[in-house]
PQR file of N, CA, C, O and H, with PARSE charges and radii, in Angstrom:
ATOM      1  N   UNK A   1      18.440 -11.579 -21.074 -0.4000 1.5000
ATOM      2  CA  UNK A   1      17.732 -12.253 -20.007 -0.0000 2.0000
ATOM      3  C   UNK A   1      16.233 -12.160 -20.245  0.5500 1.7000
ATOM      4  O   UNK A   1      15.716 -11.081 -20.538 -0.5500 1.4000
ATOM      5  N   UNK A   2      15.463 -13.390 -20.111 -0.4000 1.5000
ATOM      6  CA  UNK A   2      14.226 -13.180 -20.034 -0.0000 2.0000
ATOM      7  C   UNK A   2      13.246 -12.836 -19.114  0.5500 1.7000
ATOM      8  O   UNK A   2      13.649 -13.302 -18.049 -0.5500 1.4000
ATOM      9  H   UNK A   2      15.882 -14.267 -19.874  0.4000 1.0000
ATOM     10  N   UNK A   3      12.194 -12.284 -18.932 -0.4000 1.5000
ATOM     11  CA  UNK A   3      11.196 -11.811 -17.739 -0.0000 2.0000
ATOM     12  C   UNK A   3      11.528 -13.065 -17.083  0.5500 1.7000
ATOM     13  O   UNK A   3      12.066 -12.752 -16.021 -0.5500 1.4000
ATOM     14  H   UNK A   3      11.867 -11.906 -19.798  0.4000 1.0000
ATOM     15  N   UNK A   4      11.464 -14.555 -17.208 -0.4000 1.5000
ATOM     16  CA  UNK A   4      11.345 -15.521 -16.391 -0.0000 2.0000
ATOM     17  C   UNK A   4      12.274 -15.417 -15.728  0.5500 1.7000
ATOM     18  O   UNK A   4      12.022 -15.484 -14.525 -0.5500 1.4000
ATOM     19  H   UNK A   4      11.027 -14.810 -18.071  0.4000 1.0000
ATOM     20  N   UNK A   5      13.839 -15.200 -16.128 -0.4000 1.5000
ATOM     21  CA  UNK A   5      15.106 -15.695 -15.481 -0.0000 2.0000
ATOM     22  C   UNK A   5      14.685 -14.131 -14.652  0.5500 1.7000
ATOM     23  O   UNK A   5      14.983 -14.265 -13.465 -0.5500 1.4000
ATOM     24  H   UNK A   5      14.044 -15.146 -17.105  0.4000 1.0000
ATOM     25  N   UNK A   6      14.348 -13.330 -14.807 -0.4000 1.5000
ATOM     26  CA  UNK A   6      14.599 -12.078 -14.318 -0.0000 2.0000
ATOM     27  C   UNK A   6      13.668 -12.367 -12.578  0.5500 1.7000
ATOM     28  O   UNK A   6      14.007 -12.195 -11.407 -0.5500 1.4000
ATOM     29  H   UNK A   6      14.106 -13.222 -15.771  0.4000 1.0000
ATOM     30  N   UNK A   7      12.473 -12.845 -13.222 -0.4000 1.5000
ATOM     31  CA  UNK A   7      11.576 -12.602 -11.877 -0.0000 2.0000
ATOM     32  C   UNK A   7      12.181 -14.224 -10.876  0.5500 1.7000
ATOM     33  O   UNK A   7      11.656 -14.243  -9.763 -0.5500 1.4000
ATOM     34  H   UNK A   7      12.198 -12.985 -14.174  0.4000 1.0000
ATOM     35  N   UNK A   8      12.907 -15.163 -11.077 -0.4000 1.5000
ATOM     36  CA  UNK A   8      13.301 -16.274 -10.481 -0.0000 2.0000
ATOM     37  C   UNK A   8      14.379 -15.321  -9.705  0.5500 1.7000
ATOM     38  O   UNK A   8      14.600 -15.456  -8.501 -0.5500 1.4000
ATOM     39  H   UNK A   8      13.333 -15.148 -11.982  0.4000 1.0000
ATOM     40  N   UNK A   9      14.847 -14.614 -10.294 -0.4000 1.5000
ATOM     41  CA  UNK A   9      16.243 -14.340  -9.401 -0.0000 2.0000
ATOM     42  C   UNK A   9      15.829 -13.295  -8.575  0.5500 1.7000
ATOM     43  O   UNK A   9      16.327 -13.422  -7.456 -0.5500 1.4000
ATOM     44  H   UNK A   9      14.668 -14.504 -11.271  0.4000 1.0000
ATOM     45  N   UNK A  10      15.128 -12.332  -8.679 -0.4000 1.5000
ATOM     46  CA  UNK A  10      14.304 -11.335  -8.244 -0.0000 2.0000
ATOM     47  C   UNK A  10      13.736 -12.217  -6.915  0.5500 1.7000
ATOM     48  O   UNK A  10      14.087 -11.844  -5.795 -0.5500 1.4000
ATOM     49  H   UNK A  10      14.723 -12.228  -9.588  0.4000 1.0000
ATOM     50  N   UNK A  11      13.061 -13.115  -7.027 -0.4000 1.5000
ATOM     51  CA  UNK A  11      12.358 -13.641  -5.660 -0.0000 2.0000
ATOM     52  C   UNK A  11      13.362 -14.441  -4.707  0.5500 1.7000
ATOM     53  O   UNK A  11      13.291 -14.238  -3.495 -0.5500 1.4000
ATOM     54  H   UNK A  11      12.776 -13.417  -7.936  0.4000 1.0000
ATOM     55  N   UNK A  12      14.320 -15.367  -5.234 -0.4000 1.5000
ATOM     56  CA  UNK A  12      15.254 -15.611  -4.608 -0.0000 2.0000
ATOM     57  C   UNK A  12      16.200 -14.600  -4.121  0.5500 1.7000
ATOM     58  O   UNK A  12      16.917 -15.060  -3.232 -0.5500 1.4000
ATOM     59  H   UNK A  12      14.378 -15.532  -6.218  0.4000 1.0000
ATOM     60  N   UNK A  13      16.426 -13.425  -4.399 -0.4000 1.5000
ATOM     61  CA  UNK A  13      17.099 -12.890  -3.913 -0.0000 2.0000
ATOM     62  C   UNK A  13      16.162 -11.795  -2.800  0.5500 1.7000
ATOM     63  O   UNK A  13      16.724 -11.207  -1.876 -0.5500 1.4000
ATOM     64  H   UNK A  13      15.844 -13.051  -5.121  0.4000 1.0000
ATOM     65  N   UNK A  14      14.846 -11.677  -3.052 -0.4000 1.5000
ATOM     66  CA  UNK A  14      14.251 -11.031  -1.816 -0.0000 2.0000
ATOM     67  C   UNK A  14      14.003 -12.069  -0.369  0.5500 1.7000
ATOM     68  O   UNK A  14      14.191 -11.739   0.802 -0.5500 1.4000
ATOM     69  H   UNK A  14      14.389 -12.155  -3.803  0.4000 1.0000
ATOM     70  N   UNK A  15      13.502 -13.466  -0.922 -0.4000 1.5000
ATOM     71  CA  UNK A  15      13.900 -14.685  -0.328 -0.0000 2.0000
ATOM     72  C   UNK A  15      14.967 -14.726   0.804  0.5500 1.7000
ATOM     73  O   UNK A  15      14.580 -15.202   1.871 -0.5500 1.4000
ATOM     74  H   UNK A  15      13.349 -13.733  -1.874  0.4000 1.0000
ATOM     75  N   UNK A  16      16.037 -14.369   0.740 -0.4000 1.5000
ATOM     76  CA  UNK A  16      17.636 -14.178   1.262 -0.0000 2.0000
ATOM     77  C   UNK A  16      17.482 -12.962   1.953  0.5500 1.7000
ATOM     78  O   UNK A  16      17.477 -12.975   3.184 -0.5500 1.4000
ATOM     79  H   UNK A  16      16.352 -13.982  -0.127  0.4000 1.0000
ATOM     80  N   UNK A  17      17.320 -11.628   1.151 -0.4000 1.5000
ATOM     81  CA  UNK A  17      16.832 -11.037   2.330 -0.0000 2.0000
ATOM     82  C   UNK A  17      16.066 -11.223   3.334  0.5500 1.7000
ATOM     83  O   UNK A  17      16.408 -10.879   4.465 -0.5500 1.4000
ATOM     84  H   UNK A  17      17.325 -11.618   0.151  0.4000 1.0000
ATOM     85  N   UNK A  18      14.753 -11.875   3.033 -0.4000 1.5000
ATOM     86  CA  UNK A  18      13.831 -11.970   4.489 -0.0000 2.0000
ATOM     87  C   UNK A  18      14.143 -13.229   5.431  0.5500 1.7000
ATOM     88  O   UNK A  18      13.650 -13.438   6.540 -0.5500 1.4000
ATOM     89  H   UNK A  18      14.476 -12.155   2.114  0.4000 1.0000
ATOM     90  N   UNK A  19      15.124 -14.067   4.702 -0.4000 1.5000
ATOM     91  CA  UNK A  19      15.253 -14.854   5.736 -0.0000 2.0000
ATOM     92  C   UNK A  19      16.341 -14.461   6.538  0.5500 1.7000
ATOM     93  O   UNK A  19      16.358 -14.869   7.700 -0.5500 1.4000
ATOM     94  H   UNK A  19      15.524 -13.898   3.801  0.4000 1.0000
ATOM     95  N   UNK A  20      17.554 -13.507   5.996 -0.4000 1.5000
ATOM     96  CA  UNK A  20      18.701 -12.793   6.720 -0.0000 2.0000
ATOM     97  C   UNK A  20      18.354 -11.372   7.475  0.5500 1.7000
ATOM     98  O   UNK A  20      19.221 -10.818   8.150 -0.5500 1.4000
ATOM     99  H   UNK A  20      17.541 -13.176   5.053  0.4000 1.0000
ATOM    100  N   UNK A  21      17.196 -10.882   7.341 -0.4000 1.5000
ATOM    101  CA  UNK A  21      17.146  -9.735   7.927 -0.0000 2.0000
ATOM    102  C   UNK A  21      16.005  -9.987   9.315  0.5500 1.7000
ATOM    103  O   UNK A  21      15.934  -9.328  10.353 -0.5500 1.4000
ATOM    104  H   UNK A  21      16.491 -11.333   6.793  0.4000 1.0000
ATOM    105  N   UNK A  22      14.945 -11.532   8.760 -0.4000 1.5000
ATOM    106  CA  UNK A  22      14.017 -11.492   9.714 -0.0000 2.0000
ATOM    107  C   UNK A  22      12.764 -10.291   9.459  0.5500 1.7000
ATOM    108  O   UNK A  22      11.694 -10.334  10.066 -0.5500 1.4000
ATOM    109  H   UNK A  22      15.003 -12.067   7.917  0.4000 1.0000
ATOM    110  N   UNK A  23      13.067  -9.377   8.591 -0.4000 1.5000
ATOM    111  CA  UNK A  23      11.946  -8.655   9.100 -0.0000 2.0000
ATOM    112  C   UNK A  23      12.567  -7.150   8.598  0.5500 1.7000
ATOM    113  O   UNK A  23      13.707  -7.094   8.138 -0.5500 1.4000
ATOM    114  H   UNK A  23      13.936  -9.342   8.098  0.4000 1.0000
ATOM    115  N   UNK A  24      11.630  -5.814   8.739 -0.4000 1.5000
ATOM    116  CA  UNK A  24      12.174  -4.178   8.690 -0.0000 2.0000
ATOM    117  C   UNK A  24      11.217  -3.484   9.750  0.5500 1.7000
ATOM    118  O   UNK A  24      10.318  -3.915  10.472 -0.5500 1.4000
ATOM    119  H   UNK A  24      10.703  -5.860   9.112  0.4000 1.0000
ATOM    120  N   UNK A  25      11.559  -2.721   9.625 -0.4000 1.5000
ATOM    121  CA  UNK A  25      10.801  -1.608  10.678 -0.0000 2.0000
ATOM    122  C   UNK A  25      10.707  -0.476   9.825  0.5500 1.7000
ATOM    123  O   UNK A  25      11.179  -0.314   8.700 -0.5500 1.4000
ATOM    124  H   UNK A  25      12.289  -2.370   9.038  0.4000 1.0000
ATOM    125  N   UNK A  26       9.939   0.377  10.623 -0.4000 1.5000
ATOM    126  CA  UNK A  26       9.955   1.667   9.481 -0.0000 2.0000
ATOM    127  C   UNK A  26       9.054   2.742  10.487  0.5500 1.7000
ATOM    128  O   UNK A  26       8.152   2.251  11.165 -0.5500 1.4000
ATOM    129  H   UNK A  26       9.556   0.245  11.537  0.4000 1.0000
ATOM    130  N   UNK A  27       9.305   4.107  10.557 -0.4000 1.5000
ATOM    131  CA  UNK A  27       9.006   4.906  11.408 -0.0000 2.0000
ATOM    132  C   UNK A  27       7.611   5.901  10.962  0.5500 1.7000
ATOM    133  O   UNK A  27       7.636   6.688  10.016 -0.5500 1.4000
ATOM    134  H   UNK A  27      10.038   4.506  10.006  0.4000 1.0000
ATOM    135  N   UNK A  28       6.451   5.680  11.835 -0.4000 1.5000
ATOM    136  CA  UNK A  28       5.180   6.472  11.120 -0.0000 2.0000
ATOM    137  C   UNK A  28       4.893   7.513  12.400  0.5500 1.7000
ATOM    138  O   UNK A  28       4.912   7.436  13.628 -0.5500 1.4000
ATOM    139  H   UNK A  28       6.431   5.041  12.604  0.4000 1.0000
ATOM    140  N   UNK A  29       4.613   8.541  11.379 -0.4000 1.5000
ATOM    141  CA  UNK A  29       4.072   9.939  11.829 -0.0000 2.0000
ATOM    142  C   UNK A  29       2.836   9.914  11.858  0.5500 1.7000
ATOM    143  O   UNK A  29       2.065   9.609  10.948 -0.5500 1.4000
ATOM    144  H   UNK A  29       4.597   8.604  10.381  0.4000 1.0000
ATOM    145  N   UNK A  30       2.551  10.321  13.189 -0.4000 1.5000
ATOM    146  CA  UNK A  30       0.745  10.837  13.115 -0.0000 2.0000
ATOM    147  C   UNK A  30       0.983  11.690  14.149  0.5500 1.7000
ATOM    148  O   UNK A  30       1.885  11.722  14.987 -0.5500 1.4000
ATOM    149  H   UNK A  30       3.178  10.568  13.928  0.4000 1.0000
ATOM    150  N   UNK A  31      -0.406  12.689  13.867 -0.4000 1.5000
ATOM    151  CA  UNK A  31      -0.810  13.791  14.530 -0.0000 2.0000
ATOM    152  C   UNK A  31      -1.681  13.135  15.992  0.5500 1.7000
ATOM    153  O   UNK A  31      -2.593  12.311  15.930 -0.5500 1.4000
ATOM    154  H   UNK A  31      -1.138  12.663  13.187  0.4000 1.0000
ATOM    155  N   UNK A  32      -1.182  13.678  17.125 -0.4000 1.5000
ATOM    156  CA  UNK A  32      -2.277  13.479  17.530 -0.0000 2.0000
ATOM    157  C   UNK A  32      -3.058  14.446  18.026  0.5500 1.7000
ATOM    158  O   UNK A  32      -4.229  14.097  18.176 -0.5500 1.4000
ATOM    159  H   UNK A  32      -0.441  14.348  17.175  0.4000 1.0000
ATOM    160  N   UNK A  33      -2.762  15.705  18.373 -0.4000 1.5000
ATOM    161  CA  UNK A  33      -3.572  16.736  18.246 -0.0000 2.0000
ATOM    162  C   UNK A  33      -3.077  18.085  17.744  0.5500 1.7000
ATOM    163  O   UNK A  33      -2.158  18.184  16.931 -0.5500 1.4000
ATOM    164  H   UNK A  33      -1.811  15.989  18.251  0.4000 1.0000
ATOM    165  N   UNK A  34      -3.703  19.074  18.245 -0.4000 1.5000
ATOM    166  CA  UNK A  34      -3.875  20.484  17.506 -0.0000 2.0000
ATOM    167  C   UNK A  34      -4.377  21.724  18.114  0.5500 1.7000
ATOM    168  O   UNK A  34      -5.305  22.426  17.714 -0.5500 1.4000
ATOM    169  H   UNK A  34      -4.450  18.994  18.905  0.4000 1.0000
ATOM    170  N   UNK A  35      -3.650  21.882  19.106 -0.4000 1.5000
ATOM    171  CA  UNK A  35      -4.551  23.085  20.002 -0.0000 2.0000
ATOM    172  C   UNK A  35      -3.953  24.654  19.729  0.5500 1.7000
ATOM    173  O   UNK A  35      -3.132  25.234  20.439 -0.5500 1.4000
ATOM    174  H   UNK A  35      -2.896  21.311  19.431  0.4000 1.0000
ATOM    175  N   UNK A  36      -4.512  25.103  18.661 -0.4000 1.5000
ATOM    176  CA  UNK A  36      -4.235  26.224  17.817 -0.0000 2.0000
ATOM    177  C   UNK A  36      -2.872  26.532  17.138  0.5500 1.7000
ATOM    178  O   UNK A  36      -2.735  25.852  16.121 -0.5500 1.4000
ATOM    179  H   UNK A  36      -5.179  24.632  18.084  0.4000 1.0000
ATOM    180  N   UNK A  37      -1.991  27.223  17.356 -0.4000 1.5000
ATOM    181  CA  UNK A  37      -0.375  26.872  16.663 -0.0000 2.0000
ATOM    182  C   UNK A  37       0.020  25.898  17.093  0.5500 1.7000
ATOM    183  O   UNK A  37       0.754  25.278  16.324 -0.5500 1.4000
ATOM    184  H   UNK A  37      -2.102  27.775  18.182  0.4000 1.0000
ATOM    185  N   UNK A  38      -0.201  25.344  18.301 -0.4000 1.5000
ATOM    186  CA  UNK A  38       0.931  23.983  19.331 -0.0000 2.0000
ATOM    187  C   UNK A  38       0.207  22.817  18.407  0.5500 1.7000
ATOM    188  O   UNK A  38      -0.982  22.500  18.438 -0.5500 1.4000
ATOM    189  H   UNK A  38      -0.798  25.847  18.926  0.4000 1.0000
ATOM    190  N   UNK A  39       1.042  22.378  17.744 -0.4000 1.5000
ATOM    191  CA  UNK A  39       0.675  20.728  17.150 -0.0000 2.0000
ATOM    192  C   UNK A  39       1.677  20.134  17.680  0.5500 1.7000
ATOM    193  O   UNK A  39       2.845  20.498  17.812 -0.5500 1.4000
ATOM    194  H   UNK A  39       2.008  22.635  17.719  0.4000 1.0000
ATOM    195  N   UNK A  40       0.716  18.445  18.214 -0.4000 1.5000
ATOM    196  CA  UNK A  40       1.753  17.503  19.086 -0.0000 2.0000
ATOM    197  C   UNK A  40       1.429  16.194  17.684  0.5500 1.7000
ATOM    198  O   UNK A  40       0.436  15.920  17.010 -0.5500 1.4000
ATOM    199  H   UNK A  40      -0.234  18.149  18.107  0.4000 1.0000
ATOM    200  N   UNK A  41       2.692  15.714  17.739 -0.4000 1.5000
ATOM    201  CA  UNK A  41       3.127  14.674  16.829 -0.0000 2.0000
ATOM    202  C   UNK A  41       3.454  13.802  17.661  0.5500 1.7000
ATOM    203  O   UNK A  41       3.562  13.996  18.872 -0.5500 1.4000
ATOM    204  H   UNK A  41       3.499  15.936  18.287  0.4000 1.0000
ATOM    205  N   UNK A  42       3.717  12.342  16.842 -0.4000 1.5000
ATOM    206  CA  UNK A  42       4.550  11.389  17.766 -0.0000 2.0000
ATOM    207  C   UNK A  42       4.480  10.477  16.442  0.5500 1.7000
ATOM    208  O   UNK A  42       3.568  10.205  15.661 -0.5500 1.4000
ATOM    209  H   UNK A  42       3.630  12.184  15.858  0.4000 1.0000
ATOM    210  N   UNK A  43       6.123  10.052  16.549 -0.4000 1.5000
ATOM    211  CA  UNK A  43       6.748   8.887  15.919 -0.0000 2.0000
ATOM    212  C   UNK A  43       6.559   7.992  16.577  0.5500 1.7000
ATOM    213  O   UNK A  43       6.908   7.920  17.755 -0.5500 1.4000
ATOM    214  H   UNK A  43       6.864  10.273  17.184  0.4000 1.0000
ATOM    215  N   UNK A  44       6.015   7.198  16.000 -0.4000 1.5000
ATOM    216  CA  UNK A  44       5.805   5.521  16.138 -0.0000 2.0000
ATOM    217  C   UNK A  44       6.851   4.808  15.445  0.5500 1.7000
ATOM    218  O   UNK A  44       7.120   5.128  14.287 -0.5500 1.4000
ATOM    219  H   UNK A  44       5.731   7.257  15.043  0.4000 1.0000
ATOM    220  N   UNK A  45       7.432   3.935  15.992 -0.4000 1.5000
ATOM    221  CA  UNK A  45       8.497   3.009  15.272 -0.0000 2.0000
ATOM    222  C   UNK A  45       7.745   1.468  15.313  0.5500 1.7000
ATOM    223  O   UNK A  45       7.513   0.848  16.351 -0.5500 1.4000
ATOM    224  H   UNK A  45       7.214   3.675  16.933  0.4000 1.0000
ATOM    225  N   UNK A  46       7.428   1.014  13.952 -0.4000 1.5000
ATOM    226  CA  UNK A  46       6.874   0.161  13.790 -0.0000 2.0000
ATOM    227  C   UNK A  46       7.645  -1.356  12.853  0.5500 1.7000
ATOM    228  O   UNK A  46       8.204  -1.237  11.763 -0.5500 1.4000
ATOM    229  H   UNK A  46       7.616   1.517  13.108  0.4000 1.0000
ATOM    230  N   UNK A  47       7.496  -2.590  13.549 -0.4000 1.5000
ATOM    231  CA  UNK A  47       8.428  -2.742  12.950 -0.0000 2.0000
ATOM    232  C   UNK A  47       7.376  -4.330  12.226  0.5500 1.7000
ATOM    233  O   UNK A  47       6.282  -4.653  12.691 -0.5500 1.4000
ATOM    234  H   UNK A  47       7.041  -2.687  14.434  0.4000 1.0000
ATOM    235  N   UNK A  48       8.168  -5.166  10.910 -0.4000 1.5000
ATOM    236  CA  UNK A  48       6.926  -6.576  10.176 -0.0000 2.0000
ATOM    237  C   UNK A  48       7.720  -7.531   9.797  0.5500 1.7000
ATOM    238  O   UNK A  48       8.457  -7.381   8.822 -0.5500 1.4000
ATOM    239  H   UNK A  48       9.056  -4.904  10.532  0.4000 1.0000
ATOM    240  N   UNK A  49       7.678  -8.981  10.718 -0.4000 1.5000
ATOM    241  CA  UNK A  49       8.476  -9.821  10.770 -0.0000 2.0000
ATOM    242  C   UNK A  49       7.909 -10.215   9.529  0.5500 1.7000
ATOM    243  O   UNK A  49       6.838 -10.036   8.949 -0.5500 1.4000
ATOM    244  H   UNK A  49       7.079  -9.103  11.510  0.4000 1.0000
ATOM    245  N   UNK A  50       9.345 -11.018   9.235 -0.4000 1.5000
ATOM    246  CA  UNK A  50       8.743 -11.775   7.733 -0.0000 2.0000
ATOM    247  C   UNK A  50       8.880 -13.251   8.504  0.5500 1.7000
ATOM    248  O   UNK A  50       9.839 -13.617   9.183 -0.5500 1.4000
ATOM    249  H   UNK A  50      10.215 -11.163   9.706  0.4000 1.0000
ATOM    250  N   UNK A  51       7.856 -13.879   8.262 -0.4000 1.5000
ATOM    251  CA  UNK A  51       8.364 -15.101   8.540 -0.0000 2.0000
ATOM    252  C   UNK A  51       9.159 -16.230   7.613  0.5500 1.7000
ATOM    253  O   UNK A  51       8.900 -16.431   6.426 -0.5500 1.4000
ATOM    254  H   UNK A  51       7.076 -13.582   7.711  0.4000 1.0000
ATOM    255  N   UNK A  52      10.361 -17.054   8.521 -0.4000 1.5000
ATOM    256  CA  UNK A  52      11.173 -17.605   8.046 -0.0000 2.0000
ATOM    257  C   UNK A  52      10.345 -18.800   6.654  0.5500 1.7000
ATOM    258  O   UNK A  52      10.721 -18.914   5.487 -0.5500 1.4000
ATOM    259  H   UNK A  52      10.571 -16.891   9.484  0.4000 1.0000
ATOM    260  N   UNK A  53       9.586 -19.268   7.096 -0.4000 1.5000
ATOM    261  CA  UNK A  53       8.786 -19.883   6.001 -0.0000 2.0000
ATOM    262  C   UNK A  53       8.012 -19.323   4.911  0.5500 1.7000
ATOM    263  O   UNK A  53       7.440 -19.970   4.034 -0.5500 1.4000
ATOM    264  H   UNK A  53       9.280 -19.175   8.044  0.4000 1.0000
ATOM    265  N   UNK A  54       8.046 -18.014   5.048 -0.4000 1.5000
ATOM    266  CA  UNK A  54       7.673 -17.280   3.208 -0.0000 2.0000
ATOM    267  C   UNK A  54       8.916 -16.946   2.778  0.5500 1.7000
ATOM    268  O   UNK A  54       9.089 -17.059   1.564 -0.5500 1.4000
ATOM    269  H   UNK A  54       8.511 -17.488   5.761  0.4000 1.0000
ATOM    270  N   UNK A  55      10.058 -16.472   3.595 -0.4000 1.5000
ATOM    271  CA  UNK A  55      11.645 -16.340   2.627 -0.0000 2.0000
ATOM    272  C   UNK A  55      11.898 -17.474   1.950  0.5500 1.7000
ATOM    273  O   UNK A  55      12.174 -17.433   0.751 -0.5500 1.4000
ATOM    274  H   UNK A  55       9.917 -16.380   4.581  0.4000 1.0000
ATOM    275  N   UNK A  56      11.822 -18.828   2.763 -0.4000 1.5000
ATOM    276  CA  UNK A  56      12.367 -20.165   2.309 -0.0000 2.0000
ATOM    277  C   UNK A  56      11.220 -20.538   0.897  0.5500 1.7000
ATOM    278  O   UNK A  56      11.574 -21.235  -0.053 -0.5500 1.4000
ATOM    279  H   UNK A  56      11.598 -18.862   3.737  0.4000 1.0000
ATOM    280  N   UNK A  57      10.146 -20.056   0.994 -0.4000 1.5000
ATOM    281  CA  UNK A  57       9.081 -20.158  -0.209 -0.0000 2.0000
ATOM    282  C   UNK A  57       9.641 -19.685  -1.507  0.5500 1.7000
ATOM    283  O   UNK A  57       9.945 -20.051  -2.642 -0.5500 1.4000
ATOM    284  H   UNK A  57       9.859 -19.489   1.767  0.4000 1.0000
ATOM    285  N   UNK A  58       9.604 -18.605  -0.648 -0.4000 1.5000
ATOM    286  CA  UNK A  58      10.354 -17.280  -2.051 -0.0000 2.0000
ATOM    287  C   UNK A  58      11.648 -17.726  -2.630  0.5500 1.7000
ATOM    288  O   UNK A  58      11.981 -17.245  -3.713 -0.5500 1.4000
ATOM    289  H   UNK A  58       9.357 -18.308   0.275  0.4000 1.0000
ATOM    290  N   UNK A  59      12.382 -18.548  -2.064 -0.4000 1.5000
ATOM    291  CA  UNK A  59      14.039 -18.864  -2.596 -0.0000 2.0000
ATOM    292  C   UNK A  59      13.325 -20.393  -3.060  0.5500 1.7000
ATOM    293  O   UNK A  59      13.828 -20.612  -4.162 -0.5500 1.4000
ATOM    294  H   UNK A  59      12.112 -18.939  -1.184  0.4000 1.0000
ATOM    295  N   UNK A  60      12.678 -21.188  -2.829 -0.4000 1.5000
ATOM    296  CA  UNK A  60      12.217 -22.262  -3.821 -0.0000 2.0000
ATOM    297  C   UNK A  60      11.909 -21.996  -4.600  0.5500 1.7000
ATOM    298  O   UNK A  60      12.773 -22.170  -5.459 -0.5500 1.4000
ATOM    299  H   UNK A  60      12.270 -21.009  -1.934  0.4000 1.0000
ATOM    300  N   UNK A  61      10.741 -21.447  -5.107 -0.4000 1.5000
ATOM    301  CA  UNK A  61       9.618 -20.515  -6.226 -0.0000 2.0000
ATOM    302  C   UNK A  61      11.019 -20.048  -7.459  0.5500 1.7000
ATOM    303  O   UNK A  61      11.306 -20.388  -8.607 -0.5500 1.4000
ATOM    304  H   UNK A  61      10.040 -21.306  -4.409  0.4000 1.0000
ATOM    305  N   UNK A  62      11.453 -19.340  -6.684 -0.4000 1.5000
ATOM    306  CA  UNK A  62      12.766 -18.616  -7.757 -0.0000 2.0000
ATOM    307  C   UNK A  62      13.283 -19.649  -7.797  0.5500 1.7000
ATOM    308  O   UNK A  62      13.367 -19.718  -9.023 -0.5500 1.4000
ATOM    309  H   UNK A  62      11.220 -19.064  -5.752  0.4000 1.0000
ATOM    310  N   UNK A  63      13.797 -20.711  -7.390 -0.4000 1.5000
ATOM    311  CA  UNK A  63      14.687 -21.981  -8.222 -0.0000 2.0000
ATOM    312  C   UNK A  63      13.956 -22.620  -8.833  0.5500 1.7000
ATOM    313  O   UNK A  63      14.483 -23.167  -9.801 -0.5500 1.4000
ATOM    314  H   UNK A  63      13.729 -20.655  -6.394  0.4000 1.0000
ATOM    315  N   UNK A  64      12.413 -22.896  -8.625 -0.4000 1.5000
ATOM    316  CA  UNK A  64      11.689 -23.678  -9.713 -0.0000 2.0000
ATOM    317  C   UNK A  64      11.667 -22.785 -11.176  0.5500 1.7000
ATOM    318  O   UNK A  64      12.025 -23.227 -12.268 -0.5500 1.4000
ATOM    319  H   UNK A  64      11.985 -22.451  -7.838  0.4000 1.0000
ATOM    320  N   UNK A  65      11.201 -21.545 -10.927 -0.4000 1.5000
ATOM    321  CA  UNK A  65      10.839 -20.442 -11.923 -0.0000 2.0000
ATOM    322  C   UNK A  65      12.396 -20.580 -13.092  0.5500 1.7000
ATOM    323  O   UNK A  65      12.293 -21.027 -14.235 -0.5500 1.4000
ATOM    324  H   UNK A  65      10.911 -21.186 -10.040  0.4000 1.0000
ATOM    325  N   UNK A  66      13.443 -20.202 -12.621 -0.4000 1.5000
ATOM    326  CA  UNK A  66      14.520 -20.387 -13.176 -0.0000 2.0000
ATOM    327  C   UNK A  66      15.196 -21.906 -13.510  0.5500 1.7000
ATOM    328  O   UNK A  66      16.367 -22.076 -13.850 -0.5500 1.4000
ATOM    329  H   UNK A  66      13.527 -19.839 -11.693  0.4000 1.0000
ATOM    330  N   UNK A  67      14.429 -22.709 -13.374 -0.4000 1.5000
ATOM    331  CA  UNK A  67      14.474 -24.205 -13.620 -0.0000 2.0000
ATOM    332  C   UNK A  67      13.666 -24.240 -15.120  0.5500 1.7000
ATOM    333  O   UNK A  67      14.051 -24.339 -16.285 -0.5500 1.4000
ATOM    334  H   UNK A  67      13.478 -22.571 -13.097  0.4000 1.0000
ATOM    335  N   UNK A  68      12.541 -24.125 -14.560 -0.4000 1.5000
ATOM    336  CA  UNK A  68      11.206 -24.223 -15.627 -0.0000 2.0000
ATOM    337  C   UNK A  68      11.522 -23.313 -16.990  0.5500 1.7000
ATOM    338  O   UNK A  68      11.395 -23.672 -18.161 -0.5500 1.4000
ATOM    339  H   UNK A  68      12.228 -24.045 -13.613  0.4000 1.0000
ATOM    340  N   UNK A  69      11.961 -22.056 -16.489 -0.4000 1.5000
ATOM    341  CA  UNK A  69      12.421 -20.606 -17.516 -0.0000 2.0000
ATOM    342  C   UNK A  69      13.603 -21.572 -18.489  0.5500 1.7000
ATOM    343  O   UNK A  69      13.488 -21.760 -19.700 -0.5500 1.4000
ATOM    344  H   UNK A  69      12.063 -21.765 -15.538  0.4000 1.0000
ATOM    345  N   UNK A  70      14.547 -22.018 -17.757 -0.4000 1.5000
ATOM    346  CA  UNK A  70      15.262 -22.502 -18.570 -0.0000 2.0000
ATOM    347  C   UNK A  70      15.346 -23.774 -19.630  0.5500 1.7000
ATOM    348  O   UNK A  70      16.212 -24.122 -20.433 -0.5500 1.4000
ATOM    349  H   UNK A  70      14.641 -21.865 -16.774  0.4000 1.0000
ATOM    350  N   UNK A  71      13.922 -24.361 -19.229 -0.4000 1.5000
ATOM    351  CA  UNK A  71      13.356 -25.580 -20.523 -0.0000 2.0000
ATOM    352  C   UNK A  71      12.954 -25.615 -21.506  0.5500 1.7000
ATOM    353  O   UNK A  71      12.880 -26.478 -22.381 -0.5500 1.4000
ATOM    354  H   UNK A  71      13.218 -24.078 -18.577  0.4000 1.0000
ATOM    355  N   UNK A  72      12.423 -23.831 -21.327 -0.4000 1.5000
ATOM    356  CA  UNK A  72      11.522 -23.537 -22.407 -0.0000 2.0000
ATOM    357  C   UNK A  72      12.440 -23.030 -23.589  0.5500 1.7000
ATOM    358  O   UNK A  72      13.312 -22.180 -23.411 -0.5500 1.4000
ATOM    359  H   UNK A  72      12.484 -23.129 -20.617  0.4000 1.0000
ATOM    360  N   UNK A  73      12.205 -23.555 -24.675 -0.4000 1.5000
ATOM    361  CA  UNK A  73      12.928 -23.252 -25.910 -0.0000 2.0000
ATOM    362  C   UNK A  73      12.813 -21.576 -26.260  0.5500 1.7000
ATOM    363  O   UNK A  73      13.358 -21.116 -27.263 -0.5500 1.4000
ATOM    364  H   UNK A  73      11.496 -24.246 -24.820  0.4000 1.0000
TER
END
């Protein structure tokens, strides 16, 4: 397989994910204070839509890429 066919299928297939998942979340730690041994924390759950029109980008791009990849001698 070549880098081309590799990175066409690579984006189409992250493509599919973001248009089937919509999006991830992911959980961040911060301090917010410190009053001698007592440290107070708090999880934040944060979450980053993908929008449906960069997945559908990403699954074109990879069918052109693997179109084009495959002309080249």
């Amino acid at each position: 397989m070549t880098a081309t066919r590799i990175a066409g299928i690579v984006l189409i297939v992250l493509g599919l994910a973001g248009f089937f998942t919509g999006g991830f979340s992911f959980t961040k730690n911060t301090e917010k204070a410190q009053l001698g041994p007592v440290e107070l924390s708090v999880k934040e759950r944060e979450s980053v839509n993908i929008p449906q029109w960069l997945s559908i980008g990403a699954i074109v791009a990879g069918v052109v890429v693997l179109v084009v990849g495959a002309r080249k001698p």
